[in-house]
C-alpha positions as CSV (number, residue, x, y, z in Angstrom):
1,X,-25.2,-42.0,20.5
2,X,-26.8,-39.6,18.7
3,X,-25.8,-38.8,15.1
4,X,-24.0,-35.2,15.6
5,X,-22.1,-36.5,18.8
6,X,-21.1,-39.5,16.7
7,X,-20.0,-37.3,13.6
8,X,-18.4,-35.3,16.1
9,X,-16.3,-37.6,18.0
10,X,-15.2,-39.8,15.2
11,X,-14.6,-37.2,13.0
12,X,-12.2,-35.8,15.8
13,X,-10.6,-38.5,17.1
14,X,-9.8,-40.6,14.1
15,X,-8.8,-38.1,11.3
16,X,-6.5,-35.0,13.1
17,X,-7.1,-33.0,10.5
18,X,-6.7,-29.2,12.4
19,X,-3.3,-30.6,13.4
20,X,-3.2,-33.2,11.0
21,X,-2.5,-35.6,14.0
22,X,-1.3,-39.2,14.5
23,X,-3.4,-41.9,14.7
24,X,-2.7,-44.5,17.0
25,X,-2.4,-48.4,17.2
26,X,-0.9,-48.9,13.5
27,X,2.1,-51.0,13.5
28,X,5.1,-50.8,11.4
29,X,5.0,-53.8,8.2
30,X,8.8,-53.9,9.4
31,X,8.6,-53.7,12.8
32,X,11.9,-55.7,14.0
33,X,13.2,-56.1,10.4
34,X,15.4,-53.7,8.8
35,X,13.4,-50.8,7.8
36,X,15.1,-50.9,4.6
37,X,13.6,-54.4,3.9
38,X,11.4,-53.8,0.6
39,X,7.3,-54.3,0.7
40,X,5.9,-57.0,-1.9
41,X,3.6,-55.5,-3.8
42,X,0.5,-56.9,-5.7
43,X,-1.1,-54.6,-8.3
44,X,-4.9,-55.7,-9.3
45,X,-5.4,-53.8,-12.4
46,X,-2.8,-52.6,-14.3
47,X,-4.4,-50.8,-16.9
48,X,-5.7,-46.9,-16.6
49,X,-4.6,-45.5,-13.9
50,X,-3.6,-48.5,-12.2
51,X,-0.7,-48.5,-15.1
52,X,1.0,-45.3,-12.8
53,X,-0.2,-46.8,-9.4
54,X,2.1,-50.4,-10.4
55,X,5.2,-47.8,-11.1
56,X,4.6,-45.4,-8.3
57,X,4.7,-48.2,-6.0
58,X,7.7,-49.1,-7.7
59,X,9.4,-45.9,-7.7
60,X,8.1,-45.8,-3.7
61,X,10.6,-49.1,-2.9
62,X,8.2,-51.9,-3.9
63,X,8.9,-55.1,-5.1
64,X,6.0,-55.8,-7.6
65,X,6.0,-59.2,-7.4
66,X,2.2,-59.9,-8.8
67,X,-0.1,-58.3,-11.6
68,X,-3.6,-59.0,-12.5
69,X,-6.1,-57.6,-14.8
70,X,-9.0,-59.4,-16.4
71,X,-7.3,-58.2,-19.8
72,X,-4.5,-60.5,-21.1
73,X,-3.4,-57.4,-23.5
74,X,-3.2,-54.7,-20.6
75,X,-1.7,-57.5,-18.8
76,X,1.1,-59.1,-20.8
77,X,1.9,-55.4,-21.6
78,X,2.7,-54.3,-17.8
79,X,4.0,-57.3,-17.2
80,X,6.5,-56.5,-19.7
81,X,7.9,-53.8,-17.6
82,X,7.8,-56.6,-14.6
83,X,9.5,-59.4,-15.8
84,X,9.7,-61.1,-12.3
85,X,6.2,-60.6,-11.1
86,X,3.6,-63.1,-11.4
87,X,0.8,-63.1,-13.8
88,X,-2.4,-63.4,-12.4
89,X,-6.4,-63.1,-14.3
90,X,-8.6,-63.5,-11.3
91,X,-7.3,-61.6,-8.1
92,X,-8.7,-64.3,-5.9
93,X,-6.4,-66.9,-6.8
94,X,-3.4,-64.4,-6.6
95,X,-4.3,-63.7,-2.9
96,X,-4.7,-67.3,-2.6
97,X,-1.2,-68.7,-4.2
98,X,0.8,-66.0,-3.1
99,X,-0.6,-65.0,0.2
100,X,2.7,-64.9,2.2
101,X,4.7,-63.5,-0.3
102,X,2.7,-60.5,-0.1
103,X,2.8,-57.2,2.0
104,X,0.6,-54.9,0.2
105,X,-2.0,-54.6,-2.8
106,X,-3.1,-51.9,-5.4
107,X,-6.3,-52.2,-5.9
108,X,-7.1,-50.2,-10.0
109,X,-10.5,-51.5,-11.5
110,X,-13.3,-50.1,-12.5
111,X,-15.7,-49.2,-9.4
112,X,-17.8,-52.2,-8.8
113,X,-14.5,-54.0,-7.7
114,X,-12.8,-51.9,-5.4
115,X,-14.6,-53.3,-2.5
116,X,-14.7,-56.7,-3.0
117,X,-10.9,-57.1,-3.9
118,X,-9.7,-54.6,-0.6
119,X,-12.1,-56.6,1.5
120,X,-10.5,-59.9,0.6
121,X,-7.1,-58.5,0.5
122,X,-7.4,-57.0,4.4
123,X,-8.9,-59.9,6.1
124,X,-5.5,-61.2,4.6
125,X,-3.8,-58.7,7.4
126,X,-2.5,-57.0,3.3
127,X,-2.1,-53.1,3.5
128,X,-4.1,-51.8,0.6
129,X,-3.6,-48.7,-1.6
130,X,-6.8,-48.3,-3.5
131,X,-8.6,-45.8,-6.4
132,X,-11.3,-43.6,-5.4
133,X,-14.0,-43.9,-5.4
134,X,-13.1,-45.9,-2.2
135,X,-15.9,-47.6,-2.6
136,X,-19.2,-48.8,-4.9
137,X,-21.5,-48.7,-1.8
138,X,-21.8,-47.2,1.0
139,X,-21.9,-50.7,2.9
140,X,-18.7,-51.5,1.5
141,X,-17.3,-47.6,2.3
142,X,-18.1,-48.6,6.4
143,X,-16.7,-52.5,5.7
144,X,-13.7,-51.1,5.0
145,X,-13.2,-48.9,7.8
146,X,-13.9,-51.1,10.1
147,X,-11.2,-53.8,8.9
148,X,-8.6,-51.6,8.8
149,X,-9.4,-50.3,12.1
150,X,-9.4,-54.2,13.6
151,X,-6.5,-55.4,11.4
152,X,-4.5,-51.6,11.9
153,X,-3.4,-51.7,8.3
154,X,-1.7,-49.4,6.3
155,X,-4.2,-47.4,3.8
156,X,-4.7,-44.4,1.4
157,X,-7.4,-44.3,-1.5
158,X,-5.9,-42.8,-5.0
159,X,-7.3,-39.4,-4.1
160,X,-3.5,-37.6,-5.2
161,X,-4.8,-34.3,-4.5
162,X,-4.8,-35.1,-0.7
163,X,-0.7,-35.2,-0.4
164,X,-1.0,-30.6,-2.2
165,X,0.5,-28.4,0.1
166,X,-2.3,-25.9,-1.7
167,X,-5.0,-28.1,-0.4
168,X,-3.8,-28.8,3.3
169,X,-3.1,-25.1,3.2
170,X,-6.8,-24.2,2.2
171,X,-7.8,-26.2,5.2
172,X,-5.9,-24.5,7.1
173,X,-7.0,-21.1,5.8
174,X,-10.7,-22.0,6.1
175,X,-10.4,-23.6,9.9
176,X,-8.3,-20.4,11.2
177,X,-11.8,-18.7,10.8
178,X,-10.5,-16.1,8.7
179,X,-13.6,-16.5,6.6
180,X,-15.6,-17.0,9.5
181,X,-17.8,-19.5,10.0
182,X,-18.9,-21.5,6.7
183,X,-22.8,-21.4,5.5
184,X,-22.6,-22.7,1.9
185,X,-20.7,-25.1,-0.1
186,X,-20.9,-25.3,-4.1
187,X,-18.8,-28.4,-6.0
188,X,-19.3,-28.4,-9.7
189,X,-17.8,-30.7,-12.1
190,X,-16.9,-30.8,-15.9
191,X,-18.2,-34.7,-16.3
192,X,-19.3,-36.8,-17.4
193,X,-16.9,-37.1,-20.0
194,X,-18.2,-40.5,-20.9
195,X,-21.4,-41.9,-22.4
196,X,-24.6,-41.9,-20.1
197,X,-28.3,-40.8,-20.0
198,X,-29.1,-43.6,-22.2
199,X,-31.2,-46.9,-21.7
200,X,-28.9,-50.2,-22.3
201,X,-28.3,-50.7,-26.1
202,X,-29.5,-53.7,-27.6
203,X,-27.9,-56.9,-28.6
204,X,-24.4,-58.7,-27.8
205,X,-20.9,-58.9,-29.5
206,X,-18.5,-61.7,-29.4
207,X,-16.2,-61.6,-26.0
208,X,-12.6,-60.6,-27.1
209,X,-10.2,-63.5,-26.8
210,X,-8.1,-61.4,-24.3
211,X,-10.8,-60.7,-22.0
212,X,-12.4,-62.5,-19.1
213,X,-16.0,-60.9,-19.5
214,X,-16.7,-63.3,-16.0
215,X,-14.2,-62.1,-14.1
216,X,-14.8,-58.2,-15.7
217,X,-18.0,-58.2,-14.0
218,X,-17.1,-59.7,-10.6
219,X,-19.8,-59.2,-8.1
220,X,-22.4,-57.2,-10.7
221,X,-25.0,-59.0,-12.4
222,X,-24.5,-61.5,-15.4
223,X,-25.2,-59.0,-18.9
224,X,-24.0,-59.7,-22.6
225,X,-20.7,-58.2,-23.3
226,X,-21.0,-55.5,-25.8
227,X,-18.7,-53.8,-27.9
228,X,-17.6,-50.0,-27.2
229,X,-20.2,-50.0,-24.2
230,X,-18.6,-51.0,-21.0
231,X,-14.6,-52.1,-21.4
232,X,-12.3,-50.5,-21.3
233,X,-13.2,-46.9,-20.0
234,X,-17.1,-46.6,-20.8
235,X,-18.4,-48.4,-17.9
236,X,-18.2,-45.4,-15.3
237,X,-22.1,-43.9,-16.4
238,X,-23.5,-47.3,-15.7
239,X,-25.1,-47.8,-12.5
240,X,-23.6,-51.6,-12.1
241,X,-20.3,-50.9,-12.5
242,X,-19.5,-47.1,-12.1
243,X,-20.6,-43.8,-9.8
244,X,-20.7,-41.2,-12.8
245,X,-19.7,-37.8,-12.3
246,X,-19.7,-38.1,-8.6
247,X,-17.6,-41.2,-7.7
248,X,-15.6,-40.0,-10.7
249,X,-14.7,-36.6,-9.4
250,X,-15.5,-35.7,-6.0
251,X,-13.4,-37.5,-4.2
252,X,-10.8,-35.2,-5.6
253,X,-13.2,-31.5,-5.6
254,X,-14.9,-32.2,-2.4
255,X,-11.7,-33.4,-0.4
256,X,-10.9,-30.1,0.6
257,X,-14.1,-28.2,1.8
258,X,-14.8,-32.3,3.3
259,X,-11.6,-31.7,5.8
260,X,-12.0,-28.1,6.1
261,X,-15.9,-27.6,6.8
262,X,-15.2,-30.8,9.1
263,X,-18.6,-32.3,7.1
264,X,-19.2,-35.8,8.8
265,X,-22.5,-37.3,8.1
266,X,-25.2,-35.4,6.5
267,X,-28.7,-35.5,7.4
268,X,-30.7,-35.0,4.3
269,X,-29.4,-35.2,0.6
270,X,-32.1,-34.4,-2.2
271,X,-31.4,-34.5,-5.9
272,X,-32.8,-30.8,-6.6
273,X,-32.6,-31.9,-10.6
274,X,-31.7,-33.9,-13.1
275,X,-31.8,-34.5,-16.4
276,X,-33.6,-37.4,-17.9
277,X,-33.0,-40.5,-14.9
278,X,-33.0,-43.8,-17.1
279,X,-33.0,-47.2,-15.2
280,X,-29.4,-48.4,-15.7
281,X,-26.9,-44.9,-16.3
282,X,-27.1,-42.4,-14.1
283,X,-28.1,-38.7,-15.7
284,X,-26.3,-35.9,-17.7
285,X,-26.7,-33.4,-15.6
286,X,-27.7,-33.2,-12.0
287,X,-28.3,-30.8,-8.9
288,X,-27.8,-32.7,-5.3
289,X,-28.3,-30.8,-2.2
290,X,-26.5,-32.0,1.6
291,X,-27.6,-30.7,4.7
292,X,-24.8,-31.1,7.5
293,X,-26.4,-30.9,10.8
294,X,-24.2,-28.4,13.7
295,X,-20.3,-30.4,14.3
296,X,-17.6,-29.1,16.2
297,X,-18.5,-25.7,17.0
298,X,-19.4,-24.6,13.6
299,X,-22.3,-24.0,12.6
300,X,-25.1,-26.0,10.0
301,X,-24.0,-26.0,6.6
302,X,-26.1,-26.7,3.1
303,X,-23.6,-28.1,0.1
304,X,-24.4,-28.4,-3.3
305,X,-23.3,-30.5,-6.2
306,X,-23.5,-29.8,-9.8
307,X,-22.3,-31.7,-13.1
308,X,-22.7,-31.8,-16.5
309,X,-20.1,-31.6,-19.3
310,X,-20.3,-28.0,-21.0
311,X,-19.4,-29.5,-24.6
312,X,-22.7,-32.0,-24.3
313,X,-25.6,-30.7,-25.9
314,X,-27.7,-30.8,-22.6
315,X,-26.9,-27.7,-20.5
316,X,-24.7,-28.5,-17.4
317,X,-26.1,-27.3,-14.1
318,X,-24.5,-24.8,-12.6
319,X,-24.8,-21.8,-9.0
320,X,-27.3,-19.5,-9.6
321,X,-25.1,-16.1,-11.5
322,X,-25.6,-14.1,-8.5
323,X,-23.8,-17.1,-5.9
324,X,-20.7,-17.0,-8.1
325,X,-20.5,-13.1,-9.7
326,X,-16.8,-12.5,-8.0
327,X,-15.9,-16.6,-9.5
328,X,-17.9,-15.6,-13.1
329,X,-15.4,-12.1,-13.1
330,X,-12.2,-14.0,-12.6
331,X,-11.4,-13.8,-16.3
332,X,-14.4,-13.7,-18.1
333,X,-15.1,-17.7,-19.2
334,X,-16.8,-19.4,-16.0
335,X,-14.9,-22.3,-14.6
336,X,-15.9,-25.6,-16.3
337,X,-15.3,-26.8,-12.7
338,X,-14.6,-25.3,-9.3
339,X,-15.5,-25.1,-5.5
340,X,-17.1,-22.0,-3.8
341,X,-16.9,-22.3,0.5
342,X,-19.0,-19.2,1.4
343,X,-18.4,-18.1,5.1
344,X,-19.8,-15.4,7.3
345,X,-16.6,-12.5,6.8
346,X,-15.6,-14.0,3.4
347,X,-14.9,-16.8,0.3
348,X,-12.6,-19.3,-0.6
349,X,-12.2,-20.3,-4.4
350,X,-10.4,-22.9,-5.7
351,X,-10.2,-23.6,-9.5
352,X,-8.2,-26.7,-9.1
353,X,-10.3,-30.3,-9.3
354,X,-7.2,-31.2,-6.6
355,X,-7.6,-28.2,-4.6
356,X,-4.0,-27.6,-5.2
357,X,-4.8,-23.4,-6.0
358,X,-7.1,-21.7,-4.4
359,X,-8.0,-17.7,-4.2
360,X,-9.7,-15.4,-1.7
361,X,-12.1,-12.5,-1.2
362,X,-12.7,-11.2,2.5
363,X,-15.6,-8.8,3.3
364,X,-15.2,-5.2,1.7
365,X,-12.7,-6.7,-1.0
366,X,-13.5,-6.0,-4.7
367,X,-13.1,-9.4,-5.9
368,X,-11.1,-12.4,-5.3
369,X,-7.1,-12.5,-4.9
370,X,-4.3,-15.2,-4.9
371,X,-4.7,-16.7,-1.3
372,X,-0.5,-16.7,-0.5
373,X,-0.4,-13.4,-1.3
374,X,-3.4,-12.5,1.0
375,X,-2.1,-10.6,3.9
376,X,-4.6,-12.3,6.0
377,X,-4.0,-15.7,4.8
378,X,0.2,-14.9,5.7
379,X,-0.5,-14.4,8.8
380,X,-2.2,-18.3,9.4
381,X,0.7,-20.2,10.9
382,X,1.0,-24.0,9.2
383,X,-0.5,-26.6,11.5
384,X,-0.8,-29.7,9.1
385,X,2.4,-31.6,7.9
386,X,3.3,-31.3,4.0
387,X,3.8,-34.6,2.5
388,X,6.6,-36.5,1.1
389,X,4.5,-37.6,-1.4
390,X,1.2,-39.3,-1.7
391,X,2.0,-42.8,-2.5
392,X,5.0,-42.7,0.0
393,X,2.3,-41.5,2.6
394,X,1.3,-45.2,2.2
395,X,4.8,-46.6,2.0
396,X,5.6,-44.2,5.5
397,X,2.6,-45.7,7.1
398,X,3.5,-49.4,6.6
399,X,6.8,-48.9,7.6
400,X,6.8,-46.5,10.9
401,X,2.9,-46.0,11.4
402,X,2.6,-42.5,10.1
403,X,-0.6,-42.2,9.1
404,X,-1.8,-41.3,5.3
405,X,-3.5,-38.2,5.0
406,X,-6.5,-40.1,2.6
407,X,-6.2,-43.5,4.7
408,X,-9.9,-45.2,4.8
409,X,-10.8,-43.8,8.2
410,X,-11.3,-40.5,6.4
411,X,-11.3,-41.8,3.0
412,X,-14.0,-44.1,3.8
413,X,-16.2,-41.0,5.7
414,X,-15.6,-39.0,2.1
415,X,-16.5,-41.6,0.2
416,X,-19.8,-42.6,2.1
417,X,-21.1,-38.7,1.6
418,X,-20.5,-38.8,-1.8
419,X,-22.2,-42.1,-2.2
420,X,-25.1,-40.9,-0.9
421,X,-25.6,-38.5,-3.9
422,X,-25.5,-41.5,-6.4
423,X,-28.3,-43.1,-4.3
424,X,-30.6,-39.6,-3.8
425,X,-30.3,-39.9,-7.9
426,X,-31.5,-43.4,-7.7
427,X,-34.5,-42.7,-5.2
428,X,-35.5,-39.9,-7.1
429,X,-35.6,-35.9,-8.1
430,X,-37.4,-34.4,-5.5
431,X,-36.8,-36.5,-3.0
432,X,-35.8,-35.2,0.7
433,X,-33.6,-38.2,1.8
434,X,-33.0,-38.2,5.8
435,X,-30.5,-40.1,6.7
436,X,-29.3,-41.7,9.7
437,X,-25.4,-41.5,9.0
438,X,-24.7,-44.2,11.7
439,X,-27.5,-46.3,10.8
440,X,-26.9,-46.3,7.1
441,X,-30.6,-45.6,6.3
442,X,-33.0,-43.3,5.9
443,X,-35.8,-42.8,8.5
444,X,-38.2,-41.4,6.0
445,X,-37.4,-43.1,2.6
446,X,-37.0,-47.0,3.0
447,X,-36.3,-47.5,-0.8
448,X,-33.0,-46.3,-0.3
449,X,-31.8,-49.3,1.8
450,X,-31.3,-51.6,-1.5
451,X,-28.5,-49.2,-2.8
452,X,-26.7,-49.4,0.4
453,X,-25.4,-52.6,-0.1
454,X,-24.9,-54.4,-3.6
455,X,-26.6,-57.7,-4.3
456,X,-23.9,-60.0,-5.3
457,X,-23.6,-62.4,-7.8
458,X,-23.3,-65.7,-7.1
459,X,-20.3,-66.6,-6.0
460,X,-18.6,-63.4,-5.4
């Protein structure tokens, strides 16, 4: 099959997103129980955000009945809040021991873990609600689609923007065609808020007494543990561990124009520039370009992605002035973040890293208005369902089969594109990446096959 019939198809039949349509073949957790029996939940990493994903799942009807984080503090501290769940260091042995007194699993660590710790939980037959980035790798992105497809499990990835009315109704806006069809795409992102652009600093410190430094590392290579470099937030510019600004934030910017613009798989990606590429971080600044081939009817599309924090002292990347004039005269300060979808008869702007506001300027207009009051835009009837909430997406799906709008058939596809702009930094600036989206390689550029999949540690 070739690779726009397969983008085409899948992208179709597996993610409903004009209609926001059902898919098929999940069954209920509860099926012939009492839907109002409660879901056990286990919660790896409970620290960070996966300190509101323990309570949401909670608040959602849970029974938390296990915690694990590689940080006794963090730990002991949610576990405070839990008195009945278990206490667990290493999320392997919690699967293990408690394996049928579990329904579900949050999954809250730092990148490098996400796949590892869903993949062991789902060949469990355990729903999974996990952080984005889905995924480290792009090998791990597909893994994970394909198990939940096999085991028809319950997902969503932590992508909370998904469950807006403002960003279903954006895709909505954008696929009536009132902006005709879309030709560009420009994503730019206020990170990295966090150290990177550096070479590894020397030395070692003594392990804290609360941490497992092992077990922190999971699957990545062995490396000293070092003071106020990696734990507990700082580990997102390094290469091992984290996806910088990318993994970070575009699972949230690029969600919309993703579903909207219907992307599936690129076939080239080429980081434009970059600042300074050292071995082990990934850059300051960058410029990445995807070329999505013809899909659905519409037309090819070119998307670019820019970061850099505007408070660092090297200059973010941004669109050329005279791409975003009607964005830049929106109130005078540019947008430290934003995305621009450029059409044939008009624009769509949203402001929002969650897509959740958005504004519009059709052909002819002097500038760019507030979409809802648009009388174009009033006149688009709703054809995606609102959610009840994002987390109770998940909870909805284990329990009747309704699918989550950010489940890993779609959340995986998302995460894969973006992944692919972490490893055109790695091969290079300058480089014009093909890629074979089915394959999960690139025809012209056969260093990129060793940051498709992760070379694991022993033992993980």
């Amino acid at each position: 099959m070739s690779t726009s019939s397969f983008n085409r198809r899948r992208f179709i039949q597996t993610t409903g997103l004009g209609a926001g349509g059902a898919l098929l073949g999940f069954p209920a957790i509860v099926r012939g129980q009492n839907l109002n029996s409660r879901i056990n939940v286990a919660c790896i990493g409970v620290g960070g955000k996966g300190d509101s994903d323990v309570d949401d799942s909670a608040k959602c009807g849970g029974t938390i009945v296990a915690l694990c984080d590689v940080d006794a503090d963090t730990l002991n501290k949610k576990a405070g809040k839990y008195p009945d769940a278990k206490k667990y260091v290493d999320f392997r042995k919690m699967l293990a021991e408690m394996d049928k007194s579990i329904d579900a699993v949050t999954i809250s660590t730092p990148d490098h873990l996400h796949g590892i710790a869903a993949l062991t939980a789902m060949k469990m037959g355990k729903h999974v609600y996990c952080q984005k980035p889905l995924t480290q790798t792009v090998f791990e992105a597909r893994e994970l689609r394909r198990v939940a497809r096999e085991m028809k499990l319950a997902t969503q990835m932590g992508n909370q923007g998904s469950a807006g009315d403002g960003l279903r109704r954006a895709v909505e806006v954008i696929q009536s065609g009132v902006i005709g069809n879309p030709k560009e795409l420009h994503v730019w992102s206020n990170r990295p808020i966090w150290p990177q652009g550096m070479d590894r600093p020397a030395g070692e410190s003594p392990v804290p007494g609360s941490l497992d430094w092992n077990l922190w590392l999971g699957p990545a290579q062995q490396r000293p543990f070092l003071q106020d470099t990696y734990h507990p937030f700082k580990w997102r510019g390094w290469k091992d561990f984290g996806t910088g600004a990318l993994g970070d934030m575009a699972c949230h910017t690029v969600n919309m124009p993703f579903r909207a613009l219907k992307l599936g798989y690129p076939t080239l990606v080429e980081c434009e520039m970059a600042s300074r590429i050292y071995p082990e971080t990934y850059p300051l600044t960058s410029r990445i370009r995807f070329e999505f081939p013809e899909r659905d009817g519409l037309p090819p599309v070119k998307f670019w992605w820019y970061d850099g924090s505007p408070g660092a002292a090297e200059k973010p990347l941004r669109p050329y002035p005279d791409i975003v004039r009607s964005v830049a005269a929106l109130g005078g300060n540019f947008p430290a973040s934003g995305c621009l979808v450029i059409g044939e008869k008009g624009q769509v702007f949203s402001p929002d890293d969650y897509g959740s506001k958005f504004l519009i300027q059709l052909e002819g207009e002097p500038g760019f208005s507030e979409a809802a009051k648009h009388e174009a835009v009033i006149a688009i009837p709703q054809s995606i369902p609102r959610s009840p909430g994002h987390n109770q997406e998940w909870f909805d799906m284990m329990k009747n089969g309704t699918p989550a709008y950010s489940n890993f058939e779609i959340a995986g596809y998302l995460t894969e594109i973006i992944l692919l702009g972490c490893i055109a930094l790695r091969v290079g600036e300058g480089v014009k990446m093909e890629w074979d989206g089915p394959g999960m390689r690139s025809p012209n550029c056969p260093e990129a096959e060793k940051f498709v999949k992760r070379d694991e540690r022993t033992g993980w």
